[in-house]
N, C-alpha and C positions, 0 to 999 in steps of 0.2 A: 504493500500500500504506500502509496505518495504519503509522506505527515507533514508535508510542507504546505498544504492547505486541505482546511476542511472541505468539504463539499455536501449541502442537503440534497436528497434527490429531490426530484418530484415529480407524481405519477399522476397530474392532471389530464396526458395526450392520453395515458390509458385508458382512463375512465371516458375522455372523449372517441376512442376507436369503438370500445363497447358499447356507448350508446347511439353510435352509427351503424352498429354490426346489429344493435337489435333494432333501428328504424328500418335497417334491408329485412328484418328475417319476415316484421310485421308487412311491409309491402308485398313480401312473398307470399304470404297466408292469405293477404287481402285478394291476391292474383289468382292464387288458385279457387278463391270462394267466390271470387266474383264470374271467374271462368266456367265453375258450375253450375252456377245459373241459370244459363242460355242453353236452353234444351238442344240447339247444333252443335253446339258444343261436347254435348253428352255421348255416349257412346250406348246404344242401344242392346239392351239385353232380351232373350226371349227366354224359356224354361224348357225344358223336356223330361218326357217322364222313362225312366229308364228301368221297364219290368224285368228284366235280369235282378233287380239290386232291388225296385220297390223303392227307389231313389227319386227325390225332384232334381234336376241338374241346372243351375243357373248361369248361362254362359252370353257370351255375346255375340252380337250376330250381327251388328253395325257400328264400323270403327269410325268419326269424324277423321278429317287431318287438321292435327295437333303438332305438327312441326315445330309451328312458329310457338305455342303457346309452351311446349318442350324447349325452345332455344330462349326465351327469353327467360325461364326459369331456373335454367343452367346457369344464365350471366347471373343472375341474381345470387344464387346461391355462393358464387365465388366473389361476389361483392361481401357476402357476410365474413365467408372464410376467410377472405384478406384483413377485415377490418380487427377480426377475433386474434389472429395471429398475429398482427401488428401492433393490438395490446399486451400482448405479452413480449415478444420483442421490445418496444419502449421499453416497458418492466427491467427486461436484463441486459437495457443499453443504461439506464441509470443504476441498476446494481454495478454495472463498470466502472462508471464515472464516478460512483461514492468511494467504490475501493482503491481509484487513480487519483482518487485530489482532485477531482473535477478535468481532468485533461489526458487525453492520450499518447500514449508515446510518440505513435504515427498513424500514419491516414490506415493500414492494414490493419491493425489493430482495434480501429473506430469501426471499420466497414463490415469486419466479417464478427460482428457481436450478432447473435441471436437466440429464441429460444430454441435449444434442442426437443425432438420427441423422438425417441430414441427405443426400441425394442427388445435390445442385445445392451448386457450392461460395458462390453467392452466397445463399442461403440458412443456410448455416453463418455467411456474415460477418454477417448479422444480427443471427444471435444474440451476436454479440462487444460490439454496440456499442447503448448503453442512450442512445435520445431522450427523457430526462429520466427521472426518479425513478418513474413507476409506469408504465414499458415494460415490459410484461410478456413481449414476445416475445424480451427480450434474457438469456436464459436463463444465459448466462456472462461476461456483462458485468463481474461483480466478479471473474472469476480471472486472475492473472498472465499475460502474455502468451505464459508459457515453457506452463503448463498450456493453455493455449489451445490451444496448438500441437499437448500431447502430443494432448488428446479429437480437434481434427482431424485427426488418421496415423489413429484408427478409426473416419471416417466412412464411411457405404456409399458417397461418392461419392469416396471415394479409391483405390477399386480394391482394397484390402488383404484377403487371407483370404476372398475368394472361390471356392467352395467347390462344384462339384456333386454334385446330390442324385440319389438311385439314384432317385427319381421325381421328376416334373415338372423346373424350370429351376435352375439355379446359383441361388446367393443369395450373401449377404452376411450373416454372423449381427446384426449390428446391427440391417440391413435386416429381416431376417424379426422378431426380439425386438418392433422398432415397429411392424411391420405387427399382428404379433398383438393386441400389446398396445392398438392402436388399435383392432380389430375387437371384443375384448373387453369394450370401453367399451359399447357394446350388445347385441351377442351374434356368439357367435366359431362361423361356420356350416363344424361339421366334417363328413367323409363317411365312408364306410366303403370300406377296399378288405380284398383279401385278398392276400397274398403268397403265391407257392408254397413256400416253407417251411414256412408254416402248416398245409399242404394233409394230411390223414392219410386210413389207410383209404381209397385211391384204387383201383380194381381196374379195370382195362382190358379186364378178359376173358382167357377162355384161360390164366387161372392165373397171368397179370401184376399184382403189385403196385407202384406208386410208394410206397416212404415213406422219409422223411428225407433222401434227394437228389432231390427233386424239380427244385431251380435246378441240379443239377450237369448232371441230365438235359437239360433244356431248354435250357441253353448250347449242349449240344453238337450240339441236334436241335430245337429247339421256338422259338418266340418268343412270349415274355410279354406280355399286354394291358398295358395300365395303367387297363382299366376300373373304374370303383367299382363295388363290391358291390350288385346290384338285380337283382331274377330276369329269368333273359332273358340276362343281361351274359353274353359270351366272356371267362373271363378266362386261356386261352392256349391256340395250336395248336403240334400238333408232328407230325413226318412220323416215323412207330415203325415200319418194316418188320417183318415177321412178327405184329404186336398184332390184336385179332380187330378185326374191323370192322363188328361189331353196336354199335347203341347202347344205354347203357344210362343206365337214369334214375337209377337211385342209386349212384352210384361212390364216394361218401365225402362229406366235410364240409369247410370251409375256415374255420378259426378268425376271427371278423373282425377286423380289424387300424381305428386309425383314421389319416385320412389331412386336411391343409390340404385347403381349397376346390381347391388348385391339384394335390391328387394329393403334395403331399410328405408322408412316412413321419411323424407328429408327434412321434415319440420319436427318429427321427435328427436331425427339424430341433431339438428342444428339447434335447439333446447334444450338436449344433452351436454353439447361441447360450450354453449354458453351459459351454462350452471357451473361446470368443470374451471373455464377458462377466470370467470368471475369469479369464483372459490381462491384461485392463486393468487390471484391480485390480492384481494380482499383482506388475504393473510398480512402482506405487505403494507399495505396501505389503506385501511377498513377506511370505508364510508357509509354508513348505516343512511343516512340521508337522499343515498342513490338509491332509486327502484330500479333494474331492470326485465 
């Protein structure tokens, strides 16, 4: 550490990347709820009754094009991940500059500061320790060895705050913030699914309608796909004693929801990483006065 001058940090850019990162996440949810609204929008489901099994099978049978409302939800989404990961960055560009006396040795030193998320503990130690003046993979090279300590308690390979997701695998919100943020960097490939909450105007026949407890329903009788959205797709049976057992091709509509390459929910996992990302800071520098 420099003791030739003190230095206070201060993490007000963080709090401001955070509360940018959750103006995107809400434009995102506003996009998607506003997008299923508009019945063209919607992607049309029909039923069929499938006597092999004594099964209703609810699938789809009319895909709108969804391109454009897919690529606009992709930038957005990496508009959150950059704002999230740039609060935490700030974070451990002022953990440097408290451990240096306010000033860096040199411009390589200043450039290649960031957070690590890291999988492999020996890959975390690399980043700890700088072979010479323009190592640029040694990302926390200049912070104390106590802050060192704190960024590794949240790396994804520490097991901490893992988390599963009502679709696809557990994660880690560190883990998913860097994956996204890395697929971002070229193009962040999301899909489309449908949740049965979303699901309205469902009509079975015989004067049954599903709406608004569609998931109470199916817990109790049904099992949910986790297909994405594409005509063709089942996206869930259920065994309904007394429902007719004609098929029918227009049962209603399913709002479409967007979903990770991997089928996770993008708005539970990006509510995930910004519980997680807030939680670090927070330690550092509590503001009870902030909502986000």
């Amino acid at each position: 550490m420099n003791s030739t001058h003190m230095y206070t940090p201060t993490f007000d850019s963080c709090w401001a990347k955070l509360k940018r990162a959750r103006e995107h996440r809400d434009s995102l949810n506003d996009f998607i709820i506003e997008t299923g609204k508009v019945e063209h929008n919607c992607p049309r489901i029909g039923i069929r009754f499938a006597r092999a099994t004594g099964e209703h099978v609810v699938f789809v049978n009319r895909m709108p094009d969804l391109a454009d409302f897919l690529e606009r939800g992709s930038v957005i989404i990496g508009d959150v991940a950059h704002n999230l990961r740039s609060a935490l960055n700030h974070m451990t560009y002022q953990m440097a500059l408290k451990n240096l006396g306010g000033q860096f040795p040199n411009a390589s030193s200043e450039i290649r500061v960031q957070f690590p998320m890291e999988d492999r503990r020996e890959m975390f130690e690399r980043r700890k320790l700088a072979n010479g003046p323009k190592d640029t993979g040694a990302w926390i090279a200049d912070l104390c060895a106590d802050d060192q300590a704190f960024i590794e308690f949240y790396q994804p390979g520490q097991g901490q705050n893992v988390r599963p997701a009502r679709r696809g695998h557990s994660y880690h919100p560190m883990q998913a913030l860097r994956d996204i943020s890395n697929m971002d960097k070229h193009r962040l490939p999301v899909r489309l699914f449908g949740a049965p909450t979303s699901m309205y105007e469902v009509d079975l026949g015989a004067g049954m309608i599903i709406s608004g407890h569609i998931e109470r329903t199916l817990a109790e009788s049904g099992t949910i796909q986790t297909a994405f959205l594409e005509a063709g797709a089942d996206l869930f049976w259920a065994t309904m004693p007394g429902w007719s057992e004609t098929n029918t091709d227009m049962a209603g509509y399913v709002a479409p929801q967007i979903a990770l390459p991997d089928g996770r929910d993008v708005i539970e996992v990006i509510d995930r990483i910004t519980e997680g990302t807030v939680a670090i800071i927070a330690e550092i520098n509590p503001r009870p006065e902030l909502t986000l």
